[in-house]
N, C-alpha and C positions, 0 to 999 in steps of 0.2 A: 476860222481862217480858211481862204479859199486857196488851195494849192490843186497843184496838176504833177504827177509823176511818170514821166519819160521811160517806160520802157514794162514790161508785164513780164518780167522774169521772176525767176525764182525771189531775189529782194524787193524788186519793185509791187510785185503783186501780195508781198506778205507789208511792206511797207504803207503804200497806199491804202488796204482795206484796213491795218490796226490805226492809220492815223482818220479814217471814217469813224469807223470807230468810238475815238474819242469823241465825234461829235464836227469836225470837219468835213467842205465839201471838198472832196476829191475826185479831180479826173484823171483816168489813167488812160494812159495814150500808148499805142503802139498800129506800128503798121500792117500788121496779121491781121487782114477783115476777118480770114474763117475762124482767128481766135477770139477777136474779139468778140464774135459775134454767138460763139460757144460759151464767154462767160458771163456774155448778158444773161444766157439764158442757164447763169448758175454749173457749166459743166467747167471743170477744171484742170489744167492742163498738165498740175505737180499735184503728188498726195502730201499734203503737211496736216499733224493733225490740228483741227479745230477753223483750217482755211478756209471751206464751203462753207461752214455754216455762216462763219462771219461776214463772207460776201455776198450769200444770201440775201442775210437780214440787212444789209447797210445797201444796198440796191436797193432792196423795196422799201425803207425809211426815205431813200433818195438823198442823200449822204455820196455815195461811190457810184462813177458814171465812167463807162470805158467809150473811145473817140479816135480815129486818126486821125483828126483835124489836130495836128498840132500847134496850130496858130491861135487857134479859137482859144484852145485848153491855157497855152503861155498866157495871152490876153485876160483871159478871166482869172488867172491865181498870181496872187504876190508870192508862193511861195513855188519854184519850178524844182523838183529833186529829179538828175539824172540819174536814172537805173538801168542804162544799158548795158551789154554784155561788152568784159572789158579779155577778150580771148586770147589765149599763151600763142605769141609771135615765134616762128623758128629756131629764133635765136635766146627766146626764154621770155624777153620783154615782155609785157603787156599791149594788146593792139589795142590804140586810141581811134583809128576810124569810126567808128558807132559814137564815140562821146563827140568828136571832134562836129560830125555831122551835126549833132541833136545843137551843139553849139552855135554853127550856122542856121538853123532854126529859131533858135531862141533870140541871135542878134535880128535877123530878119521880121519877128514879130513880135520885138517889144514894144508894149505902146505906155511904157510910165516904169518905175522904179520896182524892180525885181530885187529879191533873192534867191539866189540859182546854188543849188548844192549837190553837191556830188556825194550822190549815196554810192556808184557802183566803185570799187578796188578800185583805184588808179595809182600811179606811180607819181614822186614828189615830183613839182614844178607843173602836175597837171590842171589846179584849178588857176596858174597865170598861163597857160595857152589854153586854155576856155575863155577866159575874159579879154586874151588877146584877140581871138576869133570874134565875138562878140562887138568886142569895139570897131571891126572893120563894119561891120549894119546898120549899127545903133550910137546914135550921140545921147539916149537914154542912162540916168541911171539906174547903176546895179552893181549886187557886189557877192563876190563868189564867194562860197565857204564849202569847205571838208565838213562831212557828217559819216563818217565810215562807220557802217554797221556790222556788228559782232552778234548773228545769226547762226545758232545750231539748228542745221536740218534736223526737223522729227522735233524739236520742239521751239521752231521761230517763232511762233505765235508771242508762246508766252514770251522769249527772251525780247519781242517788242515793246509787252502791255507792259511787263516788268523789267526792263532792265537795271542790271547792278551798274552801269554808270553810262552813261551820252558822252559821246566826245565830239567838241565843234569847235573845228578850226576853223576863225574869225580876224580878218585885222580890220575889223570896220564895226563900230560899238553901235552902230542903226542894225546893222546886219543879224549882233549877238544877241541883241535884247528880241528880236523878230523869234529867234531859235529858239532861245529859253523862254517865251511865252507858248511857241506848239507845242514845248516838251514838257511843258511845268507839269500835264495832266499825268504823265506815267512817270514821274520822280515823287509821288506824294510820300514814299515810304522813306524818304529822305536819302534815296542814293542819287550820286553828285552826278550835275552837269560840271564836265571839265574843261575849259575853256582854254584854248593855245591857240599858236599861230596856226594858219593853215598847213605850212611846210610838216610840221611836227603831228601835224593830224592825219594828213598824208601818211606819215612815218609809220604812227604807232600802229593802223592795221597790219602790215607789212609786221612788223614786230611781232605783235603777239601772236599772230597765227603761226610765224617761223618757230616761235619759242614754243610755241607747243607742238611744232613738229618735231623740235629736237627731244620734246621729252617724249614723246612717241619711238621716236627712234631710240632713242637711248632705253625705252624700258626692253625694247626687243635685243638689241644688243645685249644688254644684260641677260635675257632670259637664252640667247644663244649661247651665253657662256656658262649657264646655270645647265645648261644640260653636258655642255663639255665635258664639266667638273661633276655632276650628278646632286646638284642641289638643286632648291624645289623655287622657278621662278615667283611663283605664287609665295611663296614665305615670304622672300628676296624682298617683294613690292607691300607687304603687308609693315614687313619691317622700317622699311623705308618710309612709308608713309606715315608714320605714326611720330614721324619728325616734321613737326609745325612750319619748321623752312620751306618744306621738298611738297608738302600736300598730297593728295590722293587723282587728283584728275589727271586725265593723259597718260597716266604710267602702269595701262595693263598692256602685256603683250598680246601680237598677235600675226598679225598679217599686212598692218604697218595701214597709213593712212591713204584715203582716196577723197573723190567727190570734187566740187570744183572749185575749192579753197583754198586748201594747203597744198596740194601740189603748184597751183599756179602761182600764188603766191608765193610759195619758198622762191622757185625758178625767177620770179619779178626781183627778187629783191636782191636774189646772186647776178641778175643780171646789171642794177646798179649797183650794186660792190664794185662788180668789175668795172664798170663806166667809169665811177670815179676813183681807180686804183686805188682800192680799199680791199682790207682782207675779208674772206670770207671763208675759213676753211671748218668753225661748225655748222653752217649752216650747209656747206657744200656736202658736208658728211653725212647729213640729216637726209637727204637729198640721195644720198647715195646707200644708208642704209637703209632705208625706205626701199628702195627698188629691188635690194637684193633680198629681203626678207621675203617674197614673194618666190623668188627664185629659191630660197633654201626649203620653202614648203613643197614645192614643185618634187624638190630634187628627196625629199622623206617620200614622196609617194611613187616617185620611178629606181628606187632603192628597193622597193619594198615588188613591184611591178615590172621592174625592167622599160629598158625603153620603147619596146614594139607593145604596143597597148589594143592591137589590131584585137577585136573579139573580149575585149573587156568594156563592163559596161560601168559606168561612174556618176553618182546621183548626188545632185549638188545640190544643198541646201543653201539658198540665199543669195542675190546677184546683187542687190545694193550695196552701194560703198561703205551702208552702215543701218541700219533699223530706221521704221518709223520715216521712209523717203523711198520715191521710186527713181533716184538718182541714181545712175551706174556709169558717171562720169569717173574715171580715173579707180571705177573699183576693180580689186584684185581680184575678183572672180571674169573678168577680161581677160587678164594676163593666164589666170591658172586654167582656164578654160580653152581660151584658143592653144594652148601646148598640148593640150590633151587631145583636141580634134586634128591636131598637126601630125599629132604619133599614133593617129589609129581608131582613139577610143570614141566609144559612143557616148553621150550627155544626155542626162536624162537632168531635168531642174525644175525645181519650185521655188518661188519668189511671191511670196504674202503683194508687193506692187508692185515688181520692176518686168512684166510681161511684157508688155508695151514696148518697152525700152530695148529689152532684149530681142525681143522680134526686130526690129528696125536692124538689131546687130546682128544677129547667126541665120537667123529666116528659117528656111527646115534644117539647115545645120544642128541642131540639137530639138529634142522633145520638151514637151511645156507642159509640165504636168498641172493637173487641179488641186493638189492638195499634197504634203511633205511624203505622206506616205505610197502614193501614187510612183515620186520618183525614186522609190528604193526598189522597186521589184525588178527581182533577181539581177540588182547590181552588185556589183565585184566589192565595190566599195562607196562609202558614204565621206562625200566631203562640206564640213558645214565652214557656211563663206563668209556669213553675216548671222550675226547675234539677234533674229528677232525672238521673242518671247516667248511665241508658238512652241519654238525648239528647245527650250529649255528642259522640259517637264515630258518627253514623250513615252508615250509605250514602249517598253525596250522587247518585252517582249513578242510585240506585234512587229517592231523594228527588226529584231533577229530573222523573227519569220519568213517575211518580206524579203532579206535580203538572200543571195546566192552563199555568198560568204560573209559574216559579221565582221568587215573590216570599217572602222570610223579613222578617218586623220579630221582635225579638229583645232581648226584655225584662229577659234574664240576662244577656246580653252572655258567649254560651257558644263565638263562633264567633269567629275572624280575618275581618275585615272584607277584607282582601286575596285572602285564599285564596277565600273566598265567591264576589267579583265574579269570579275568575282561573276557579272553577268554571262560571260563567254563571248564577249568583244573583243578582237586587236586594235588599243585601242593608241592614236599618236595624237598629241597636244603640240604647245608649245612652251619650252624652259620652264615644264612642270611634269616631276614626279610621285609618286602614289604613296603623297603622306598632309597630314592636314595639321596645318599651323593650330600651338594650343596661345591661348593668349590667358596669361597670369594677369 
């Protein structure tokens, strides 16, 4: 099937090259020539694992082809997916400029019967002012569908080749049969294409990313209150899970969620709650604890420091909003960071991929270290921000060394609070204390 996909961000570019992939020719279009012209030649703009190589090899099979010409690219593919950036509005909404555009594009050079699908997050009622836009260019037809994709950074790839289910919002049965034939190739393990209105397709992104904010929030709310009361959030979540209702994903504590999903998302979807005077007050919560868990870590390590931090040095482990991504949209090591440089102290950080990213944001404001242990010398204290692998398993003894004073506050809750103090660590987690669930 010959399709062209609208935009080389972070979906569009993991979209396009797994649907090459399958054996598809794909152009992907964007208006960055110096990007474009960096991925021809294989360099890539995100770390996702397994995404160089597959864009590699599907360029040079000649399968995947990047383009500004976005007339050319419309013109050659029946099937067009917008993957523009759909970016948090003031007031919370979702800004449709970039879709609405790509829209006037698509009515402008259609030359025979499309399907035009919205991969990127949009808000319901967006794909009828797409086709509204469209029909002002074109007396062609074509018929718009929702295909919301449900992408975890650090492992997109695979949640493309394998997804546990496709959802395509459809009210045109030419349009449906088009979708479930590109998709038939990554359903062979027999998980469902699910088929609804477009409005309802719309919907569900917005849903289930929400819903798994609220259990994000809600496991840290818990674990705030586990330390209140002096029980061990880590039981708390062990117990809980082990209830086939409640499940095990989403519900460890921590430092609350980042990146550029769920925050915009939750704010999308409380903004039409409110639109259409509709309640929204777990979602608004989610929302709200989410922001303050950042602030209650803040406030364990100016407890422990005071508020002038002037001549204290602080070695932060991790800047991504999560492992496995060099995204640092919406992550808390932002929020905990810039507080730190506001009261004084110095930053010292290591980030496995978020270098790049971080430079653009602090510049010489903070030090960049080569390697995790580089950024502990003789810092005051160690703060780990992100969970990668690296950190799991380090030398504590080399760690102690290294630092001024063995203080860890500990955002992931990666360490045994026992073993830590038993090391000669002050060691702070979160809504977890120094004992270890037995399981009968």
């Amino acid at each position: 099937m010959k399709i062209c996909v609208i935009g080389t961000g972070y979906v569009g570019l993991v979209a396009g090259t797994c649907l090459a992939e399958m054996g598809n020719d794909v152009i992907c279009v964007d208006n960055d020539i110096e990007k474009l012209n960096k991925l021809e030649q294989g360099i890539i703009p995100i770390y996702e694992p397994g995404l160089e190589e597959l864009i590699k090899a599907n360029v040079v099979e000649g399968r995947l082809a990047f383009t500004s010409d976005i007339t050319s690219a419309i013109q050659k593919s029946l099937v067009c997916f917008i993957a523009v950036g759909t970016p948090q509005s003031d007031d919370g909404s979702a800004d449709l400029q970039y879709v609405e555009k790509v829209a006037e594009s698509i009515g402008q050079a259609l030359n025979g019967y499309k399907v035009i699908v919205d991969k990127s997050t949009v808000p319901v009622g967006t794909a009828d002012r797409v086709s509204e836009i469209i029909k002002k260019y074109t007396d062609h037809d074509f018929d718009v569908v929702s295909n919301p994709e449900f992408l975890k950074q650090g492992a997109a790839v695979e949640d493309f080749l394998k997804p546990d289910r496709v959802v395509i919002g459809s009210n045109s049965q030419r349009a449906t049969e088009i979708m479930q034939e590109l998709y038939s190739p990554f359903l062979r393990t027999g998980n469902p294409v699910i088929i609804m209105d477009v409005k309802s397709a719309e919907m569900t992104k917005y849903a289930a990313n929400s819903f798994l904010a609220v259990k994000i929030s809600y496991a840290n709310e818990i674990a705030n209150i586990c330390e209140a009361v002096g029980a061990d959030a880590e039981m708390v979540r062990i117990g809980m899970c082990s209830d086939k209702r409640i499940g095990s994903q989403f519900l460890f504590p921590g430092l609350g969620y980042g990146g550029s999903c769920f925050p915009k998302d939750v704010k999308a979807l409380l903004k039409t709650a409110q639109d259409n005077g509709c309640g929204h007050q777990i979602i608004s919560s989610a929302d709200e604890v989410n922001k303050m868990q950042r602030i209650i870590f803040l406030n364990k390590i100016l407890r422990r420091f005071g508020q002038n931090l002037s001549g204290k040095t602080f070695a932060i482990w991790g800047l991504a909003f999560k492992p496995k991504t060099n995204d640092m949209r919406m992550s808390p090591a932002i929020t905990i960071i810039n507080a730190l440089l506001e009261l004084g102290a110095k930053v010292q950080a290591y980030d496995p991929k978020a270098y790049e990213m971080a430079m653009e944001m602090w510049g010489s404001r903070i030090t960049y270290c080569k390697n995790a242990y580089e950024a502990l010398e003789d810092a005051d204290c160690m703060l780990l921000l992100t969970e990668w692998n690296e950190f799991r398993r380090p030398d504590f003894d080399k760690v102690k060394a290294l630092m001024k004073t063995p203080v860890i506050f500990d955002g992931r809750n990666q360490y045994e609070p026992e073993r830590m103090m038993q090391r000669g660590f002050e060691y702070t987690c979160v809504g977890k204390v120094s004992k270890s669930p037995v399981l009968l």
